[in-house]
N, C-alpha and C positions, 0 to 999 in steps of 0.2 A: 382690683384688690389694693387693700394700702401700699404692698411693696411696690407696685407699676407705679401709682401716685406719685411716690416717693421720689421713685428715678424720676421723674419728669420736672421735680423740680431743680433748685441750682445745685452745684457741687457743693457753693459756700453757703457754712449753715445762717450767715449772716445777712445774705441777700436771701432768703426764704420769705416770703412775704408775711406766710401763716405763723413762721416758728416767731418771728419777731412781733406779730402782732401778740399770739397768746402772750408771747412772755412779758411785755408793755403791758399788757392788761392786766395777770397776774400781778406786777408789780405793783401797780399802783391801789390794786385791791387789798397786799400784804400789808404796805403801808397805811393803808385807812387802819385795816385788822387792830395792827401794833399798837399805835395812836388809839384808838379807843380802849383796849384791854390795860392799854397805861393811865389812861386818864377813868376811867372807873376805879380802878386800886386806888388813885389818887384821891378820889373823890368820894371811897370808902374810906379812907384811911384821914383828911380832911374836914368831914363832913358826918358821913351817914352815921359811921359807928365808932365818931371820933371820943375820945373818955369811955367807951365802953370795955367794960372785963374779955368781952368777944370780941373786938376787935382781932385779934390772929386769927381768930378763925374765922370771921367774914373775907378778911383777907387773902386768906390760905385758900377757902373756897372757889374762887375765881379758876384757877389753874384747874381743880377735880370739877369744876362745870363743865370747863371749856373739853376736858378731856372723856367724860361722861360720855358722848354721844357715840364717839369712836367705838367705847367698849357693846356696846346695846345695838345702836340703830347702824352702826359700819357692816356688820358681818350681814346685815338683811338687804339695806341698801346694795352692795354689792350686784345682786339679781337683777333686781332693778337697772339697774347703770348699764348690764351688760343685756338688759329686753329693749331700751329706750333708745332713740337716734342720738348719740353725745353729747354732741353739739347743741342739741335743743335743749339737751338736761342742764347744760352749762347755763346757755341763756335764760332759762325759766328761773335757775336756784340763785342768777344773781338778781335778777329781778324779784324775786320774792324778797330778797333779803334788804335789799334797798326799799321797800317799801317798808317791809317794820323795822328797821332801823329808824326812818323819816317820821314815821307813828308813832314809835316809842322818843323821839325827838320833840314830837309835839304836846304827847300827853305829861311828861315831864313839867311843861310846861305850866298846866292846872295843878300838880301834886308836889305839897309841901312837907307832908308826913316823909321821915327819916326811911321808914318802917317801908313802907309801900314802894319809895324809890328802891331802896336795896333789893327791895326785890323783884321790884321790874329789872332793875341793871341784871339779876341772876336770868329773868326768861328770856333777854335781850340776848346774853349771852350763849344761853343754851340751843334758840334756836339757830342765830347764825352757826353755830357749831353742827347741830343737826344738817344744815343748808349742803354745809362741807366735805360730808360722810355723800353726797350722790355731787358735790364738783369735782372732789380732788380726782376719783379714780375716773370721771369723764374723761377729764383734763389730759391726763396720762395718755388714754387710746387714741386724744383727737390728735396729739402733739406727736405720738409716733406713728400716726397714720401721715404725718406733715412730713418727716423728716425720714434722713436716710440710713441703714442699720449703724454704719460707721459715725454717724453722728450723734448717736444715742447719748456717749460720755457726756461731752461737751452742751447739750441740749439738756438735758438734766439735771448735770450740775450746775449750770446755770442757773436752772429754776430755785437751787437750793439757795445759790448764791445772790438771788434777788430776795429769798426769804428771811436770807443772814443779814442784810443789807436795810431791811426793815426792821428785824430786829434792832438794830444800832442805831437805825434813824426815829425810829417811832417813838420809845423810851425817853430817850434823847430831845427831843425837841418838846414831848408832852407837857415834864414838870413846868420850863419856863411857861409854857403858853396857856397849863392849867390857872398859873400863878397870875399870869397877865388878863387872859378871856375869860375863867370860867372853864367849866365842863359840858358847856354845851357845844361851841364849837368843833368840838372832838366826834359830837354822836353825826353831825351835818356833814361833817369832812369820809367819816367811815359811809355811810349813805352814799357820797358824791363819790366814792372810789368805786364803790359798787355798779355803781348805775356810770362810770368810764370802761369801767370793766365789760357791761353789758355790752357798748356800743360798738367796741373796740374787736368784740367777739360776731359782731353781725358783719363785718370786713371781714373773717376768714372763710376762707373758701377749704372746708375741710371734706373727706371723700364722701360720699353718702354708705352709713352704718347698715350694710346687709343685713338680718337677721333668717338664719337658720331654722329647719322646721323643730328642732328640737327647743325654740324658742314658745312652741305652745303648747311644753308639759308645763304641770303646775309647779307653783312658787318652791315647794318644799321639794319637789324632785327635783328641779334646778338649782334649789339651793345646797341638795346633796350630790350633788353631780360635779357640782364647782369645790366643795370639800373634798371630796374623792380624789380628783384630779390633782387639788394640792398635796394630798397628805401623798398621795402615789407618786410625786415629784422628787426626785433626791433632790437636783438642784436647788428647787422651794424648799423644800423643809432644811435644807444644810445653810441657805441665805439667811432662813428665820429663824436659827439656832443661834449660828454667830451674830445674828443683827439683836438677838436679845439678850446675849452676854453681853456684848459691848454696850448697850443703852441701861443695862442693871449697872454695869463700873462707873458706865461714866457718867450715872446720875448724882454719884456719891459728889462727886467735884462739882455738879452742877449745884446741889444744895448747900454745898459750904462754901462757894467760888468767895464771896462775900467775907464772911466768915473768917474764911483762912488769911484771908489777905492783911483780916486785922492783929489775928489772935498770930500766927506763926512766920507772917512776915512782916509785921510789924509795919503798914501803909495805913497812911493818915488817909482819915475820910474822905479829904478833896481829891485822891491820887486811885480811890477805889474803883473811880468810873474809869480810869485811864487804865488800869490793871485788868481790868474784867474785858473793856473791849480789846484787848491784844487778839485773845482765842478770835471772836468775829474779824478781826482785821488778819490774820493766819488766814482764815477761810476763803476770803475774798483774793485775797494773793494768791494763794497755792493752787484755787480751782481749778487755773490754765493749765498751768503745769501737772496737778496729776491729772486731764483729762488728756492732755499729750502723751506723759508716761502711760496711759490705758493703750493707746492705739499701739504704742510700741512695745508694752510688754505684754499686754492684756492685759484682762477685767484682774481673773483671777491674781495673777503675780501678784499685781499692784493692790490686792484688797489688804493681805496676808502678809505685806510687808508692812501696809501703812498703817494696819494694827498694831503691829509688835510694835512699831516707832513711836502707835501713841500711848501702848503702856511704859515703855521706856522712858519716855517725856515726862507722863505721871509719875514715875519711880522718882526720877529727876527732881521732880518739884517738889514730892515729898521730903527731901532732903536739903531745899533749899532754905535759909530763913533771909531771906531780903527779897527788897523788890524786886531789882534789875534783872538779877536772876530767875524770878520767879516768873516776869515776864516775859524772858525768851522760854520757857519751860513753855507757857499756854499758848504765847505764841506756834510753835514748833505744835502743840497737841490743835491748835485747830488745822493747820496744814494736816495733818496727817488724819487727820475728823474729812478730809477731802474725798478720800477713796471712798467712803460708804457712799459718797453724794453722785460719783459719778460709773461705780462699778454696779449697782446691787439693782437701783431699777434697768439699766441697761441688759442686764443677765436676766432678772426679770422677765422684761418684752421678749426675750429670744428665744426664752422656750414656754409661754404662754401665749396658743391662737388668742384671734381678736377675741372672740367670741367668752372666754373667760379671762378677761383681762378685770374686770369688775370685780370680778366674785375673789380672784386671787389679791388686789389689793386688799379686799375687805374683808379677808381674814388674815393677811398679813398684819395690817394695823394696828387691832386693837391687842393684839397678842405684844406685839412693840411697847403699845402703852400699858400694858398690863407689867412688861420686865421692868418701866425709866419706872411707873411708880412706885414697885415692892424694891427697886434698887435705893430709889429713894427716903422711902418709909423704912427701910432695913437701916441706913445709914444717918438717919436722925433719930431713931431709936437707940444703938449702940451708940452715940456721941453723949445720948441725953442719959444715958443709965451705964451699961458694964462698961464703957470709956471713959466715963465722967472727968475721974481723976487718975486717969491710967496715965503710967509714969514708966517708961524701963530702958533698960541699955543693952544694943545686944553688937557685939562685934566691934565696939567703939561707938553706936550709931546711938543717939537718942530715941525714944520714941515715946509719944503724945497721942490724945484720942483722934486729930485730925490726920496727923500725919500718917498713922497708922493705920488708919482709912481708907484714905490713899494709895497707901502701899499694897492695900490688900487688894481694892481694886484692880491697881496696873496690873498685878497679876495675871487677875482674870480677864482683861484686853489681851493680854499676851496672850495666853491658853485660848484665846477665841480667834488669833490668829492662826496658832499653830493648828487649832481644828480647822480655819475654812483652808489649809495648804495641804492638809493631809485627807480629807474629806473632799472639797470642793474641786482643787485641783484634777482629782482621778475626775472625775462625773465631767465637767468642761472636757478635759481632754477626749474623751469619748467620744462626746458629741460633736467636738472641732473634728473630728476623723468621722462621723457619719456625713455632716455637711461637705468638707471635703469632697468621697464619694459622693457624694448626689451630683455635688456638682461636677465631676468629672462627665457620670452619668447624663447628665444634661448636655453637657458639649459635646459627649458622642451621640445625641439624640436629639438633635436640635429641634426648634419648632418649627411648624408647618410654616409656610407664609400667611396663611390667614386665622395665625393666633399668636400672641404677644407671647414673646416668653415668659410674662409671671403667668399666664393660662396654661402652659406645660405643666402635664402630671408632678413629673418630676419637683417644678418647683413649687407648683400645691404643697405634696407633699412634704418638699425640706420647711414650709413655712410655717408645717402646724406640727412640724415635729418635735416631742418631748423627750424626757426620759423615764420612765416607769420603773418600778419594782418587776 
């Protein structure tokens, strides 16, 4: 079973052989990712649909491609993910993906028309995206089948934090070297990440992925059997409530990040990039620390604090008008952006068997991307029309279309805290007291000698246990 696995490997999550390979390979795959997604906007915006009337919206496009596949081919993939051995689903989808990246690298090559490139750059796009919808939620079983339950935080926040990390480098280093190479070096480097990635995944030595006889009903009762299971989960559906209030707030900051920094705090163009990376430079700091504070206070504590802290933060900013201040504000909100990284999938695994681990991220997801873009598209709509010129004083306090944005947001980070503490809190604690009992149960019921303790009934049963309606 993955929890025997587990024990056998080191205490420290850092000598794990498996957990440090996937996450070296993840990384260098993030960074190809980033790198290419930056240098196609560049090279739309440069190039394909430079002088044109549509240019924002070829550009605009990139982002609802990339995110397209999550909403459609996530929730089906899922089934999938959880019928196929992980680990091969891993290697096959980097491998496909490395090779039509290397294809679309080469055919570029004969194709001058504007017209035709832009639109390869969109299929280039979409299927690596597709590729994603049967890695990510691989990734997730093969890494918690690697690792030990108490290392969940820190092993997954990490992974966030090498995604944060790409984020800042990819961006970052594209413009100049669009500027210097071209855009074709970008599509050859995303390729070579992929196919490091591959390599890097044939060194792990991950469990071998059991499958269950209930693995040969059909597609559609499996795929109702994996819906079922979530929707009947308090803990899942209280995670995916709060995780899409927060991603509807905090899309609004995410669309104006730019924006705001010109209009209401007043930062020169050169000082934008230094302003926006605070929030990623927050993340990468504070990971440690709230995945420390997890183990000491728990999942939940720490989720429901570090919400409230980050609609506070946003309140904060809303009110600030310069920089310095503006920057310990996003600073402080990506620190506190930490808890979703390392609380929600660790609670996640803990009450989802292996066996629907697939199907539960792939209906979590696209319900996620379904809140960041109507948070999104909500909050550029009111900026562009009933906030336009919205002007008013309340309490002493000014308020503007951005700020007032903002404000309404934090809000609803707040109120998404105070639901996962008044909600979430009760459902964990429950279950900390069913687990409890088993395990007492267990150490008055030791195992035989010629069966491991994860083969004890008792611990069968504490490992695939949920909570129901």
């Amino acid at each position: 079973m993955a929890q025997s696995q587990a024990s056998r490997q080191s205490v420290s999550l850092w000598t794990n052989r498996n957990y440090v390979l996937l996450l070296a390979g993840q990384s260098f795959s993030l960074i190809g990712d980033w790198f290419f997604l930056a240098t196609i906007s560049l090279w739309i915006i440069d190039r394909l649909a430079r002088g044109q009337s549509w240019l924002p919206l070829a550009v605009g496009a990139v982002p609802l491609i990339v995110a397209f596949p999550s909403l459609i081919l996530g929730p089906l993939a899922g089934v999938f993910v959880d019928r196929w051995e992980r680990r091969k689903t891993m290697l096959l989808t980097d491998l496909l993906r490395c090779g039509l990246v290397l294809l679309f690298a080469i055919a570029i090559l004969f194709i001058s028309a504007p017209a035709w490139l832009l639109v390869g750059c969109y299929c280039i796009l979409l299927l690596c995206a597709c590729g994603s919808q049967f890695f990510d939620p691989a990734q997730v079983a093969v890494m918690n089948d690697c690792i030990l339950p108490e290392q969940r935080p820190m092993a997954f926040g990490s992974l966030k934090q090498a995604r944060y990390l790409a984020i800042i480098i990819g961006p970052t280093l594209a413009a100049p070297l669009y500027v210097a190479l071209g855009p074709y070096w970008a599509f050859g480097l995303n390729a070579a990440s992929y196919g490091i990635s591959f390599l890097v995944l044939l060194f792990v030595s991950a469990p071998q992925y059991s499958k269950g006889q209930e693995k040969q009903a059909g597609f559609w009762r499996e795929f109702v059997e994996g819906l079922q299971f979530f929707l009947r989960n308090r803990i899942l559906v209280t995670l995916l409530t709060t995780g899409m209030l927060f991603m509807f707030a905090s899309m609004a900051y995410n669309t104006f990040e730019f924006l705001y920094g010109v209009e209401n705090l007043h930062i020169s163009n050169g000082l934008l990039g230094l302003y926006v990376a605070c929030n990623g430079l927050g993340v990468v700091i504070g990971l440690p620390f709230a995945a420390f504070l997890a183990r000491r206070l728990g999942e939940v504590q720490l989720l429901w604090m570090f919400l409230i802290g980050n609609g506070l933060s946003l309140a904060a900013l809303s009110r600030v008008n310069t920089m310095l201040p503006g920057m310990v504000c996003i600073f402080l909100m990506g620190i506190f952006n930490t808890a979703i990284f390392v609380t929600v999938r660790p609670l996640t695994i803990r009450v989802t068997p292996a066996e629907f681990i697939g199907r539960v991220m792939a209906f979590e997801t696209p319900m996620i991307t379904v809140a960041s873009l109507l948070g999104g598209t909500l909050a550029g709509i009111l900026a562009s029309t009933v906030l336009l010129h919205f002007h008013a004083t309340f309490a002493g306090f000014t308020f503007q279309r951005l700020d007032t944005i903002f404000a309404l947001a934090s809000l609803i980070i707040i109120g998404a805290g105070i639901f996962a503490r008044l909600t979430l809190y009760r459902e964990v604690k429950k279950l900390n007291a069913r687990e409890t009992a088993a395990k007492e149960q267990l150490s008055s019921n030791p195992a035989p000698d010629n069966i491991s303790v994860a083969q004890h009934p008792v611990a069968q049963k504490e490992e695939g246990d949920y909570i129901t309606d």
